[in-house]
C-alpha positions in Angstrom: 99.6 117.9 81.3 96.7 115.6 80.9 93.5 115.4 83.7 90.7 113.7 84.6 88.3 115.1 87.0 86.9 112.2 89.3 84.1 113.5 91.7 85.9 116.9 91.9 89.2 115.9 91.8 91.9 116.1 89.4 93.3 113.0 88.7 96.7 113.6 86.7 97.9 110.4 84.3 100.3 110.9 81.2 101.1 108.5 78.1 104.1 107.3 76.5 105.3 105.0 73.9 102.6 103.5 71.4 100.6 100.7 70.8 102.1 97.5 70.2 101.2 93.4 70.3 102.1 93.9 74.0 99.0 95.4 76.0 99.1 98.5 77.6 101.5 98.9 80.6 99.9 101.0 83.7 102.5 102.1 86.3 101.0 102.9 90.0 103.8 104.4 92.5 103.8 104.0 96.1 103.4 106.2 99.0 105.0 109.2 98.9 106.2 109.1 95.7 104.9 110.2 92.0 104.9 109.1 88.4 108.1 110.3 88.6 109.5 107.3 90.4 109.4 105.4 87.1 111.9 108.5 85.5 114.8 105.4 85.4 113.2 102.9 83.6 110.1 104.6 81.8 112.4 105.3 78.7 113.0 101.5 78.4 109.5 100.8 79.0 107.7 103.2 76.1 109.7 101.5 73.3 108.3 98.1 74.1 104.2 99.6 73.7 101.7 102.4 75.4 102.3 103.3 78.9 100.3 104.8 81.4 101.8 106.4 84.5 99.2 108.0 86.9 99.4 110.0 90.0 97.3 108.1 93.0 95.2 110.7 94.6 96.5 113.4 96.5 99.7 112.5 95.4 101.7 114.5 92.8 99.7 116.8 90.6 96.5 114.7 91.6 94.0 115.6 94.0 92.3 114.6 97.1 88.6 113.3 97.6 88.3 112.6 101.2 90.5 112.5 104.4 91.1 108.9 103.7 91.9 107.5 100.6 91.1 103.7 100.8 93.1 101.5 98.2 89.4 100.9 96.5 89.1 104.5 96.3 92.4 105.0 94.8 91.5 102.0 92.1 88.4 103.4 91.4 90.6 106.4 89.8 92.4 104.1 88.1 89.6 102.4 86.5 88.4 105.8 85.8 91.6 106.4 83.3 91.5 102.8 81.9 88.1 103.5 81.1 88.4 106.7 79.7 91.2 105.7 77.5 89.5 102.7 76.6 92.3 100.6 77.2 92.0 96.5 76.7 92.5 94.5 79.3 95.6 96.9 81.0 98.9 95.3 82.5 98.9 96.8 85.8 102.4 97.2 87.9 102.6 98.9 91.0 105.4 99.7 93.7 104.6 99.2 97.2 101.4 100.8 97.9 100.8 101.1 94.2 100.5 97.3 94.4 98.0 97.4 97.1 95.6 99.4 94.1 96.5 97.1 92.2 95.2 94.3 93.9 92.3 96.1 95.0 91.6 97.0 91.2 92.0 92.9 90.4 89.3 92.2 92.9 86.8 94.8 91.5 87.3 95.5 88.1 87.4 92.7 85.1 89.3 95.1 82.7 92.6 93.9 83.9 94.7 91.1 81.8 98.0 91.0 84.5 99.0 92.7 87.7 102.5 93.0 89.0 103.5 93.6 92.7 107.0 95.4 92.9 108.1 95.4 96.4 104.9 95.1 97.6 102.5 92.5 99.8 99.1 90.9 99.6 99.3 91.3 103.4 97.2 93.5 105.2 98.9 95.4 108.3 99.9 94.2 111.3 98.3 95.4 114.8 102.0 96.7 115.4 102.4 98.4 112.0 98.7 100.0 112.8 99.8 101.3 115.3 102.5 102.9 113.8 100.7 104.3 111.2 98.6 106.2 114.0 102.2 107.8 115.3 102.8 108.7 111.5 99.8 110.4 111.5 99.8 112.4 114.3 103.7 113.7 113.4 102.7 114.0 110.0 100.0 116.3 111.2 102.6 118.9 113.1 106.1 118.1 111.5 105.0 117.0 107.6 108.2 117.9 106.0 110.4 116.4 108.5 108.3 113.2 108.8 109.2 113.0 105.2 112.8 113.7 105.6 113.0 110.9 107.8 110.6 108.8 106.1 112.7 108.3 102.4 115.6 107.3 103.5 114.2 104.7 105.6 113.0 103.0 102.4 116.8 101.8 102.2 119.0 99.7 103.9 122.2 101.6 105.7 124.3 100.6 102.8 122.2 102.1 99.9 121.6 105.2 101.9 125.2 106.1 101.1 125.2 105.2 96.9 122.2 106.5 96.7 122.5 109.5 98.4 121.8 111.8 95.3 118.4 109.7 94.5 117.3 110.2 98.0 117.4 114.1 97.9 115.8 114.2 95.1 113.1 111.9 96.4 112.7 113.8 99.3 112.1 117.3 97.3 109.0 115.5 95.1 107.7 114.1 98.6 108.0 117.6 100.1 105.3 118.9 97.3 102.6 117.0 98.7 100.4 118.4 101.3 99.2 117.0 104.9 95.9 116.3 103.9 97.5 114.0 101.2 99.7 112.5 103.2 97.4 111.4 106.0 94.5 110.5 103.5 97.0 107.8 102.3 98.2 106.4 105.8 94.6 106.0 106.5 93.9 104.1 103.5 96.9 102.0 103.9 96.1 100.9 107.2 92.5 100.0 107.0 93.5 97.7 103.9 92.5 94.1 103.6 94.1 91.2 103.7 94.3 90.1 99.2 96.4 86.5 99.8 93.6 85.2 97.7 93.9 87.1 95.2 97.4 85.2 94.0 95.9 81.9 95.6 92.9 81.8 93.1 93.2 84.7 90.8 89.8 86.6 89.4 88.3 85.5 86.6 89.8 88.5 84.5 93.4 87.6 85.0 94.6 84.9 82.5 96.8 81.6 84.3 99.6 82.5 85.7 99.8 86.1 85.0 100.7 87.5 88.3 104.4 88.6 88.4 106.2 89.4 92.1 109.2 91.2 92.5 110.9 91.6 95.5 114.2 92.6 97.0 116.5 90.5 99.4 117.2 93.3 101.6 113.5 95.0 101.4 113.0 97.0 105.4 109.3 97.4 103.8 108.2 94.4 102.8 110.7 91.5 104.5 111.8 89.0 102.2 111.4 85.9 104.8 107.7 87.0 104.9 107.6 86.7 101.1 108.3 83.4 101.5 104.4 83.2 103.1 103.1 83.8 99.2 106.0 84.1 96.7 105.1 80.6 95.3 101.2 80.4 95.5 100.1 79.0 93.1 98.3 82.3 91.0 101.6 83.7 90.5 103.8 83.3 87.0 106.5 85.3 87.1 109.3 86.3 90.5 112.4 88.1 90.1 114.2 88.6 93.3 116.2 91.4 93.4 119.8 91.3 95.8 118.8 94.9 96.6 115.7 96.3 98.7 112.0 98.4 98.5 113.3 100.9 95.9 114.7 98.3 93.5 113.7 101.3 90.4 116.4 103.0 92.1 119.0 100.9 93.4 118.9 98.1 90.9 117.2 99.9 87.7 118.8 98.1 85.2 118.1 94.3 86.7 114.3 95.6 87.7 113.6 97.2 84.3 115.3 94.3 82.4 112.6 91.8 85.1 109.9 93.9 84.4 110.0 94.1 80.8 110.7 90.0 81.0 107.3 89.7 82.7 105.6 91.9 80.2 106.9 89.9 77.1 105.1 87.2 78.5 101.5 88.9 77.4 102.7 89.4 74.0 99.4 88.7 71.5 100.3 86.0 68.6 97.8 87.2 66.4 
């Protein structure tokens, strides 16, 4: 297992596949999950170039810093790793709240050369989902494991939660390793988020034209698909693939999503 220790805490990442004229690929997951989300498509992934798949703090075998993990906190980890592997400008994808990092990395850090949100939002939250985020917290603080329990399967529509029953429980278990303090640190962090719209309406200066790619699912009950039609086709964005499936398109449409994915990162291919 490879570390990093970032002011005290462990921050776990591991490597796969090897250099190639693609850049390196960096995998962030989303709340509640691990690097193990990518388990489905990672193999597909590692024989195209070098990929990075790190644990977000106090998620996985990573640690925690504070009692609330802002998504600038969580990038600053994640520069810590790009940094430390001296990676050139990275090709960062992340699911859900792994794309809020990301977006928060783009708008603080130039060593970035693409960013990719996968069933994820530039929104910030809403005063309703705010407030909801306060009720998770509080149950999360007496009833962690059941919170959880409820929590995954929620991430799918009705009909998925019966084909995918098998993926679920086994979601559930990794979720049920991570501790309260974890938990909340990210809730917090997620809620206090700002709003990154102009991010993909006038992308930093690192980014090269065009290089955001979106991917989204019709039947998302995270991240709506008739709200992604607020900033699916601003202009700083390159690539889309819209899933017919919902928020855990690496699980109930791997082969479509990986196929999409590895599409996008093609498109950063070096001709020299």
């Amino acid at each position: 297992m490879t570390f990093i220790q970032y002011q005290g805490a462990p921050v776990y990442y591991q490597i796969t596949g090897a250099p190639s004229l693609l850049p390196p690929l960096v995998l962030l997951h989303g709340f509640l999950e691990d690097s193990r989300m990518w388990d489905g498509m990672i193999s597909h992934f590692e024989s195209k170039g070098l990929v990075v798949c790190i644990d977000l703090l106090g998620h996985g075998k990573s640690g925690s810093l504070s009692s609330n993990h802002s998504m600038e906190k969580m990038a600053e980890t994640v520069f810590a790793i790009v940094h430390h592997l001296e990676l050139q400008k990275p090709i960062i994808l992340g699911h859900s709240m792994g794309g809020y990092v990301g977006l928060a990395y783009a708008q603080n850090y130039d060593q970035l050369g693409g960013l990719g949100l996968f069933f994820s939002t530039p929104h910030a939250d809403s005063s309703e989902r705010k407030i909801m985020r306060d009720r998770s917290e509080k149950l999360v603080r007496s009833y962690k494991d059941a919170f959880i329990r409820t929590a995954i399967p929620q991430l799918f529509s009705e009909e998925l939660r019966a084909t995918c029953s098998k993926q679920i429980s086994q979601q559930i278990e990794y979720s049920l390793e991570m501790n309260v303090e974890g938990v909340i640190a990210a809730i917090r962090g997620i809620k206090i988020r700002s709003d990154k719209t102009p991010i993909l309406e006038q992308p930093p200066q690192a980014l090269e034209p065009n290089k955001i790619g979106v991917f989204v699912g019709e039947t998302d009950t995270i991240v709506p698909f008739e709200k992604t039609k607020d900033w699916i086709n601003l202009p700083g964005i390159g690539f889309k693939f819209i899933s017919k499936h919902g928020h855990m398109g690496h699980i109930s449409d791997t082969l479509n999503c990986t196929k999409a994915v590895i599409q996008w990162w093609s498109s950063f291919e070096s001709k020299n």
